[in-house]
N, C-alpha and C positions, 0 to 999 in steps of 0.2 A: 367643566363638570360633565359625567359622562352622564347618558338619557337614563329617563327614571327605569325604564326596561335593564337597565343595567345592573344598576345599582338599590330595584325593589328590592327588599328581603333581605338587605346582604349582611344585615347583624341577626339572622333567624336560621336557626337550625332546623332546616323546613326539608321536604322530601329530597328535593335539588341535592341539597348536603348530605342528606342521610345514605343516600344509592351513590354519590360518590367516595364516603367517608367508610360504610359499613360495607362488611361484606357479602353477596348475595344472601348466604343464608341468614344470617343476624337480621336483615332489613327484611326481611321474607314475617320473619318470626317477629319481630317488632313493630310489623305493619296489621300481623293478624293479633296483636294485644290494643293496637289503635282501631281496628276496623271492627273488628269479633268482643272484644275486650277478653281475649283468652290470657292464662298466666302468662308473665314473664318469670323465665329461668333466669338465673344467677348467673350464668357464664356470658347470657346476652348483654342482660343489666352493665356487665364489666366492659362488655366489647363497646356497648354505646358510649359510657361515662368518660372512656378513654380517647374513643373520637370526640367525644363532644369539648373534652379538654383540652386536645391539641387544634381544635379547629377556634375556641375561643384565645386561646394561647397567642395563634397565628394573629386572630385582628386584636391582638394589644389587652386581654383580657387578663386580670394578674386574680382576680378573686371569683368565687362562686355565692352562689345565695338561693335560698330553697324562697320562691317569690309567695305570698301566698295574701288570703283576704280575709282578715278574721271581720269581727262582728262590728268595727268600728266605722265601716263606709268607706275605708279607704286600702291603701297596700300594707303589707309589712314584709320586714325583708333583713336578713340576719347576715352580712359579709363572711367569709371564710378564703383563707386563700389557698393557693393552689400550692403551698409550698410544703416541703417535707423536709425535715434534716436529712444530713447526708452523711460521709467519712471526710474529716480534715476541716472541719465546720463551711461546709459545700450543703447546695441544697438541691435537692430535685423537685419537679413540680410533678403532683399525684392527683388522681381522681378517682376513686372510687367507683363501684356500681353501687356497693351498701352507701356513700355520701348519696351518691344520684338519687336511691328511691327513698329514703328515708335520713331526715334530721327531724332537730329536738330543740325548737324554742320552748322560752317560759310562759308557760299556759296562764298563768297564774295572773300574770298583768293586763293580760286583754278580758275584755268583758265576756261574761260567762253566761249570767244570770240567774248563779247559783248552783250551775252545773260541777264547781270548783271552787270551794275553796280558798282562802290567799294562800294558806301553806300546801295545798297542792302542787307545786311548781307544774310536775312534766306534761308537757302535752307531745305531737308529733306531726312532722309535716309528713304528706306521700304525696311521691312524683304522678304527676297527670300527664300519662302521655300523649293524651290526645291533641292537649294544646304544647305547640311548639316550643320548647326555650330558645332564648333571645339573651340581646349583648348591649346592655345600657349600663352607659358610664365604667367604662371597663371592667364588667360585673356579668358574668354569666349566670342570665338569671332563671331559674325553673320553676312554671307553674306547681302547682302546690296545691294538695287538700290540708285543712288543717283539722287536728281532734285532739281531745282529751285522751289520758294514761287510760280512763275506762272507755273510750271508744266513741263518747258524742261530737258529732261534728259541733267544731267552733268557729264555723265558717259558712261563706255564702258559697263555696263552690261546691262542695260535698253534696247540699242539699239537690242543687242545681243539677249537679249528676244525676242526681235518684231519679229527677225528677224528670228525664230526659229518658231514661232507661225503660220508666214506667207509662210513658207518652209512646215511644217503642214496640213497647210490648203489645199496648190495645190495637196503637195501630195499623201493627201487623195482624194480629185475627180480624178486623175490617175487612184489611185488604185479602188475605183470604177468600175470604166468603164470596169478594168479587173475583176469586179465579184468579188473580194475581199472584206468585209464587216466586216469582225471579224476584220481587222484591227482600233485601235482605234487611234493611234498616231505614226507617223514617227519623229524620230529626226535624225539630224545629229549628227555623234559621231567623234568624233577626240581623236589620239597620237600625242601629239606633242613629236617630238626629241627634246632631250635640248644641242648643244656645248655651250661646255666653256673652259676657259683657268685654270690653277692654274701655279699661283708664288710664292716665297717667299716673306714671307709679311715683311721682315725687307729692302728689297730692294724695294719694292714695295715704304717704307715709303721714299727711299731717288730718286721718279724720279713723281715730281710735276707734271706731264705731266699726267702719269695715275691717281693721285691722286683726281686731279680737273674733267681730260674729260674722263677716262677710256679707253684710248690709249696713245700708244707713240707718241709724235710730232717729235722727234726724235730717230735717232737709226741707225749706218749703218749697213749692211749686215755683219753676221758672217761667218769666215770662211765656217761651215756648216746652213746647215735648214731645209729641209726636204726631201735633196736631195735622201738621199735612204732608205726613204719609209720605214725606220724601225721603226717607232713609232707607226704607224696605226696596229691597234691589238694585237700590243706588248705588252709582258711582263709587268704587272702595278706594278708601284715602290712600294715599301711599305708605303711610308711615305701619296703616294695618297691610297693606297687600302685602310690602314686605316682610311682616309677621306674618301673615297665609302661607308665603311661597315657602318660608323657612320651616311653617309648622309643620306644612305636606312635607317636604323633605324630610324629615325629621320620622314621623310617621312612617312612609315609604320603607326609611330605612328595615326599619320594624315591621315589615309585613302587613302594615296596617291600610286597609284600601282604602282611605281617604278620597270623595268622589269631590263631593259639593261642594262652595264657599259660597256665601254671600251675606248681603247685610240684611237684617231683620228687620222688623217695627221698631222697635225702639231706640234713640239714639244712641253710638257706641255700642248696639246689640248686632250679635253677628251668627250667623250655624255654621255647621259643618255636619254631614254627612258622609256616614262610608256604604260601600256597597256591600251586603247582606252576606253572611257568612255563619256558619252554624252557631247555636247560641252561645256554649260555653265559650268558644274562641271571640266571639265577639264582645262577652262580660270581659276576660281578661282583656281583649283589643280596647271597651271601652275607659274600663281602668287606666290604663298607660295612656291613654289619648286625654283624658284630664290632667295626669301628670304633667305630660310634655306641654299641653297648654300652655299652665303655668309659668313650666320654666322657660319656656320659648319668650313668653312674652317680657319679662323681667331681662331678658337679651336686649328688648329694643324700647327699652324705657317704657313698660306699660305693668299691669297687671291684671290679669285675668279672673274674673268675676264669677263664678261659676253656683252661687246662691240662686235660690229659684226667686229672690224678690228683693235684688240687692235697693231698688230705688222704686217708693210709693208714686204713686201717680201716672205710670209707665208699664207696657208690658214686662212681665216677668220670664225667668227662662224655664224651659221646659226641657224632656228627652222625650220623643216620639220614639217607639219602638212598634218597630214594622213588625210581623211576626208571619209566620207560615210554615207550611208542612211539608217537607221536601225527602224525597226518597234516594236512598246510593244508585238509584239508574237515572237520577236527574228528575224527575217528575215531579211538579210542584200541587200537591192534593189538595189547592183552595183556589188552581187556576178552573174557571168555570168551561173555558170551552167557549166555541160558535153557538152553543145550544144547549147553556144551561140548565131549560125546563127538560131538558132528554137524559142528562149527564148523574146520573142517578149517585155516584158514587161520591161525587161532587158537593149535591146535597146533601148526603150523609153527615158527612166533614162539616159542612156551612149548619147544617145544625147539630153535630153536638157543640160545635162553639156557642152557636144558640144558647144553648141548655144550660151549657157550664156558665157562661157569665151571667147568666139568670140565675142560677142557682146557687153562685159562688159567687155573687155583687161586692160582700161585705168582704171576701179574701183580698177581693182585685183593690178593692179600695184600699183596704187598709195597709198592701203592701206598697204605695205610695205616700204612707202618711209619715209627717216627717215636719218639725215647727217651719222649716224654710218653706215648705208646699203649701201650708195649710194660708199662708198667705195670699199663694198663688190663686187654688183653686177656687174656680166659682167668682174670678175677679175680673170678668167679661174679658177676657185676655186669651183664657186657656179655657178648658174641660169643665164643668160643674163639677161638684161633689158628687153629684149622681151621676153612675154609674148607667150606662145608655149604648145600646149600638145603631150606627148607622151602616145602612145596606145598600142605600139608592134608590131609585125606583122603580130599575129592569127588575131587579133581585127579592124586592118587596110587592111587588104585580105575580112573579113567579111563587112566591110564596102563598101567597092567598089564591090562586088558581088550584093552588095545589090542595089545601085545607080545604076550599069549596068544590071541588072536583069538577071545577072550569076550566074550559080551552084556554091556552096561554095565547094570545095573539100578538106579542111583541114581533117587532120586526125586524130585530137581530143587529148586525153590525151598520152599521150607518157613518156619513161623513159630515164636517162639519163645513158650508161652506160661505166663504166670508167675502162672495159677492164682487172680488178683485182677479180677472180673470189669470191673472200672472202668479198666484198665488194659489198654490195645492188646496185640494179638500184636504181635512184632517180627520186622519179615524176616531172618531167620537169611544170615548169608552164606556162600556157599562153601567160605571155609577161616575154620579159629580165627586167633589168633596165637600165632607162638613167639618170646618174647624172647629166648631162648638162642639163634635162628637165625642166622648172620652174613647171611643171602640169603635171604626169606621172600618167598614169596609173600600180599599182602595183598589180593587179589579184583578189582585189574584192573592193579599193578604190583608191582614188586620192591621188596623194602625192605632195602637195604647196609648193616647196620647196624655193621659193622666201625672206620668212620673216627671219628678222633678231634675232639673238640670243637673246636681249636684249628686244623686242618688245612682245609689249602683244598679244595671239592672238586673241583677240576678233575681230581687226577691221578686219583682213584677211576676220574671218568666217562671219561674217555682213555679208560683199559683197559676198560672194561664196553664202552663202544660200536664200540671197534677186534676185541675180539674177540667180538662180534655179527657186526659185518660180515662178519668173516672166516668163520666160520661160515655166515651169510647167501651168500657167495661159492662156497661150496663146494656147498651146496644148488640154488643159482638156477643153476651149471655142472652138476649134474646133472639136473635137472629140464627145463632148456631142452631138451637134446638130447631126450629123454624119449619112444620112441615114443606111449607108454600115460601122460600126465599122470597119473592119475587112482591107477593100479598101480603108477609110480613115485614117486609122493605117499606113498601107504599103504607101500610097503615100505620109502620112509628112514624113516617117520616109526615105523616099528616096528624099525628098527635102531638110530636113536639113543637109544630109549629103551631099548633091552635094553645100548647100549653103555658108558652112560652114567649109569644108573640109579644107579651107586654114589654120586651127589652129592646124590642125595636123601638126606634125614635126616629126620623129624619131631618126634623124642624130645627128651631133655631134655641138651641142647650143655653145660651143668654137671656131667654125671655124668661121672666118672673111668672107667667103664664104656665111652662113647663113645670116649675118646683110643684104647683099644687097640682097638676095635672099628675107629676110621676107619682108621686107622696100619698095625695089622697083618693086618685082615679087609679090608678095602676097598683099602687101597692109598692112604688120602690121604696131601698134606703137613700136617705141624703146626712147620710156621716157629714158633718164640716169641718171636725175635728180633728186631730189625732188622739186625743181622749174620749172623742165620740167613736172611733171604729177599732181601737187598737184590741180590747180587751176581747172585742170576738173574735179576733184568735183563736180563745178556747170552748168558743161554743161546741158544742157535740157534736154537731153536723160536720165542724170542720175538723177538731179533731178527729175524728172517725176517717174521715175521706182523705186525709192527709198520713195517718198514719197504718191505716190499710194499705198502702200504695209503698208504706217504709220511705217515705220522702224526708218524715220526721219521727220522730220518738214523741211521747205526750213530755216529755220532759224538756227534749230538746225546743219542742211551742211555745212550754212554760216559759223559759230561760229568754226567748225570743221576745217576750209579749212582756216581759221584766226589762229586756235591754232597752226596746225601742221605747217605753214610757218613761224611762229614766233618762235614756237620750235625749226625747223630747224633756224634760225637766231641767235637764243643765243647758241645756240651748239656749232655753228660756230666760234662766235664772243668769246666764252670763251676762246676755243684751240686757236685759234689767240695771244688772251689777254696772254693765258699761256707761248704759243713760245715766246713771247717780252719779260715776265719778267724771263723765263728761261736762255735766249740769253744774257741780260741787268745782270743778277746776278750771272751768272753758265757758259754759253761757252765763254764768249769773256773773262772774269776774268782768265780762264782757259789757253786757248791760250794765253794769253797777258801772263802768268806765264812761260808756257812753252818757247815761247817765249825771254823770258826776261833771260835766265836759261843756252838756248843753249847757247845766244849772251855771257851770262857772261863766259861760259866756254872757248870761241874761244877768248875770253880775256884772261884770264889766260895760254892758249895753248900761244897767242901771246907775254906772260908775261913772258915767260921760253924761247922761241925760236921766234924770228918775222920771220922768214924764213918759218914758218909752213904754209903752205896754208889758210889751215880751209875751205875746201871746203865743206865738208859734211856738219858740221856749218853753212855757208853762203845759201847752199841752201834749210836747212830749215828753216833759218828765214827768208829768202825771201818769202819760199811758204810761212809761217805762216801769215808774215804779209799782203800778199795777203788774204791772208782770210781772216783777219780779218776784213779788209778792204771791204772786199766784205758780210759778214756778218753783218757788222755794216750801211753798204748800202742798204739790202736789208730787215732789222730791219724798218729802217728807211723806205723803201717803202710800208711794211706791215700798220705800224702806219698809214701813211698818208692814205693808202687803207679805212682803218677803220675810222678815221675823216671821210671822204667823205660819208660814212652811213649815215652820223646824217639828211645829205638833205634827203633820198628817201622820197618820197611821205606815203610809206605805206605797209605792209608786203610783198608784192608781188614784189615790185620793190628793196625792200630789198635783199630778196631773189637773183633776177636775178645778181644785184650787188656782193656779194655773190659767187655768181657760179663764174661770167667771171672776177672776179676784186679779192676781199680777198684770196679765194682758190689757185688761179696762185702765190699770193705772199707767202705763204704760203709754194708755194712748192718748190718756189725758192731759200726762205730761209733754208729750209731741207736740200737741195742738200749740199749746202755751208758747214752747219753745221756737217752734214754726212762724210764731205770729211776732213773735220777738226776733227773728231775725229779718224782717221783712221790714220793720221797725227800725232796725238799727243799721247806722251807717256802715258801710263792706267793710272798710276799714277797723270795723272794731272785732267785726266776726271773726271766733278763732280757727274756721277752719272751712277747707273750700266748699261752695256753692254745688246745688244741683247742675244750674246751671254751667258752671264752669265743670265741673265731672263729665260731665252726659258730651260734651260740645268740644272742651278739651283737646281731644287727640286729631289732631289735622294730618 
């Protein structure tokens, strides 16, 4: 196999390709509609479509597909192939520049939220050419915005544009102000972390529970779980390294910088990191890398788990998303410098972040609320509900010198050293880490660690970067006018910190100490829900700042705050749906066998001697049919829970219904279920163990 330097990229239609396929001017012209975002012409659009057809052509590609991401969380993707009739029934293969920028799936079946119609059909895909097209499964595939016949984005990428354009925008009048001018474009760049789980995929097929919702409904506690901490950077089995090595390749191929592996907390939990790349390319990067998971691992007899709380009792998986402010001359606007308290512009930046997730709490929240997370969050595992940044306490000593108009006496770069003469000092960095933080600061960006494994991160970054900007706007409108730059520098920068200062946290986001501290000393939110934070969506505040910015329409919010509550409702209502017919066809068939087995034995004891007691006998079919009993009662109160849906009024009452009424019966039925498999002998259990899932894969 030839080295990954060879072979990175090589199903990506990335610059490499573009400057040898196109020709100077087309590439010239098609780099300043990627860089600038100036028009493309029609004669370019033809001159790329036609290279990009004979270069997919060359590596074995027989069809095209306009790739794109509508509202569902995942891809979609429409095949077309390259062929055209010919003379003498001969075919030629064609391509387009009108296919390249524009095709026409049916708008109609993906979720809208009212924005359409079902007899609407049309909607439209447009080529993105910022992000590369690529060559999966013989498929030349091209990123894609998606939208309605009337123009609303039906997608997570469109908004993501906006919102990167208008993050751009403020950015650049900032940087102004500081005499900076060769800057021509700031983005946000993001690493997202990827956990996930892997299982064996033959057991996977025999527990309906993951199959349908991508969690256990059931499961009781094993013996072990991650009691000691020997899984996290442990030794990686082979049967997974060989799934790494194959995944990275796989990835690689695709331009995807794949950095990290290693194993997690949890057993059979594992991450993966790629190295930071600007954020739209790293949504679609992220996209494809849950893909290829999947299918990599069902290569090697596993399957990939990518729910944020596939198994109770255990950490659950997350997506950390790195975030920061990065300029086209390379300069990254959140790295602090040697000298922080001096780095004036630095601050600026480190507080409108301030600002915006103090101001915007309930945005950031709610764009990771989702039924898989809501398990997650606040489960001593991952982030609280609430919404909190950690800074360190170079950075929060700097802050308060600055608010009180004290000398900073920090003593700057320092090493760490660990007393073994053979053994380097280590440059100590600016701040620790706090895992409990949902918004850390980690020494030149932000770390979100709120979103869930499974979720795209497009919506996160929406919100993070719409209210920077907005913040950014607010600052660069008072600063412009500014007789005194310098004295109007120093006084916001010492108001948003005294103003805003409540969103700092350091401490430990696990302590029940914290809730009442943020809640009722502070003034935060602690959404736990997704029917606790989804509908402020449309509060005023946010529409207004999201739609001033054009990131959204008030309609396209509406549609938004209708999908995701109805998301969350069939989520719900499936694992529900699933437990009754798992309980109905698998535990109570089970118990009632076991059951039935003991009773016959304590017959036959009695058949030989009646003098035998049968005590041990008697008291587990007592227990047993106590459960049963209680299992098939609380079946029954799930069902009934669920009938009573069909009244709500409308997503929202659905929902709350939901939280206080389904979920409780839900877990009452578990209990039962749990304690009845702990009770019955393995052999009767219809389906694998936590134990044997988690422990499994050698």
């Amino acid at each position: 196999m030839a080295g990954v330097s060879e072979y990175f990229g090589c199903m990506v239609f990335n610059e490499q390709v573009m400057r040898a396929k196109l020709s100077a001017a087309t590439y010239q012209s098609l780099k300043k509609t990627i860089d600038e975002g100036a028009p493309l012409e029609e004669s370019v659009a033809d001159a790329v479509a036609n290279a990009m057809k004979d270069w997919a052509i060359a590596k074995g590609a027989t069809h095209f597909t306009h790739w794109f991401q509508p509202l569902t969380g995942i891809t979609a993707e429409k095949h077309d192939s390259f062929i055209s009739p010919a003379p003498e029934g001969r075919v030629i293969m064609e391509f387009s520049g009108k296919e390249l920028i524009k095709g026409e799936p049916d708008a109609s079946s993906f979720p809208s939220g009212g924005l359409r119609a079902t007899f609407e059909a049309r909607g439209y895909t447009a080529w993105d050419p910022t992000s590369y097209a690529f060559i999966k499964a013989k498929t030349l595939c091209i990123p894609t915005a998606f939208c309605s016949y009337g123009g609303e984005a039906l997608d997570k990428k469109t908004p993501l544009l906006r919102s990167m354009e208008a993050l751009n925008r403020q950015a650049l009048r900032i940087l102004r102000l500081f005499g900076n001018n060769s800057v021509k474009c700031v983005r946000p760049a993001v690493g997202p972390e990827q956990e996930y789980f892997l299982v064996d995929k033959e057991m996977f097929a025999l527990r309906r529970d993951l199959m349908y919702t991508g969690r256990t409904l059931f499961g009781a506690k094993p013996p072990k779980g991650q009691e000691m901490d020997d899984h996290y950077f442990g030794a990686i089995k082979p049967r997974v390294a060989a799934y790494m090595a194959e995944l990275n390749e796989e990835l690689w191929k695709l331009g995807i910088l794949a950095k990290t592996a290693h194993n997690e907390v949890a057993p059979s939990q594992h991450e993966l990191a790629p190295v930071y790349t600007t954020v739209n390319i790293a949504t679609d990067h992220n996209q494809l890398t849950m893909e290829i998971m999947q299918k990599v691992a069902l290569k090697h007899g596993l399957v990939c788990l990518l729910h944020e709380k596939p198994f109770a009792g255990v950490n659950g998986s997350g997506k950390h998303n790195n975030w920061s402010l990065t300029t086209d001359t390379g300069m990254n606007l959140l790295t602090p410098g040697d000298t922080p308290y001096s780095n004036a512009q630095f601050l600026l930046f480190l507080c409108a972040v301030i600002k915006a997730v103090d101001e915007y709490q309930d945005l950031l929240r709610l764009s990771v609320a989702t039924a898989g997370n809501d398990h997650r969050l606040g489960a001593n595992e991952a982030p609280p509900a609430i919404v909190s940044m950690f800074l360190g306490d170079e950075l929060t000593a700097i802050l308060a010198a600055i608010e009180t108009d004290s000398p900073y006496n920090g003593s700057g770069k320092s090493h760490i050293k660990l007393g073994v003469d053979v053994l380097p000092g280590i440059p100590k960095d600016n701040t620790d880490r706090n895992r409990t933080s949902p918004f850390a600061f980690t020494g030149n960006k932000f770390e979100f660690r709120m979103l869930g494994s499974s979720n795209s991160i497009a919506c996160a970054n929406i919100m993070l970067n719409t209210a920077v900007a907005e913040v950014l706007r607010q600052f660069a409108d008072q600063l412009e006018g500014a007789a005194d730059f310098n004295a109007a520098l120093q006084a916001l920068t010492k108001r948003t910190i005294k103003e805003h200062k409540r969103i700092i946290f350091n401490g430990n986001g696990y302590d029940e100490a914290w809730v009442i501290e943020a809640t009722e000393k502070r003034g935060l939110r602690n959404y736990r829900t997704t029917p606790d934070c989804m509908p402020h969506l449309l509060d005023k505040k946010n529409v207004d700042m999201l739609t001033s910015h054009g990131v959204y329409t008030t309609a396209e919010l509406e549609s938004r705050c209708e999908i995701m509550l109805e998301n969350y409702c069939r989520t719900v209502i499936i694992e529900a749906n699933t437990m009754v017919d798992m309980v109905r066809r698998e535990i109570l068939p089970a118990v009632e066998a076991y059951t039935h087995d003991i009773a016959a034995t304590a017959a036959v004891k009695r058949a030989l001697d009646d003098t035998i007691p049968c005590v041990v006998e008697k008291r587990l079919v007592n227990k047993l049919s106590g459960l049963a009993e209680q299992i098939a009662l609380r079946t029954d109160n799930l069902e009934s829970a669920l009938l009573k849906l069909k009244a709500a009024p409308d997503a929202r009452q659905k929902a709350y219904d939901i939280r206080d009424i389904v979920l409780p019966c839900m877990g009452e039925l578990r209990v039962v279920c749990d304690e009845a498999e702990l009770v019955c002998a393995r052999k009767y259990w219809p389906f694998p163990t936590y134990g044997e899932l988690l422990f499994g894969v050698k």
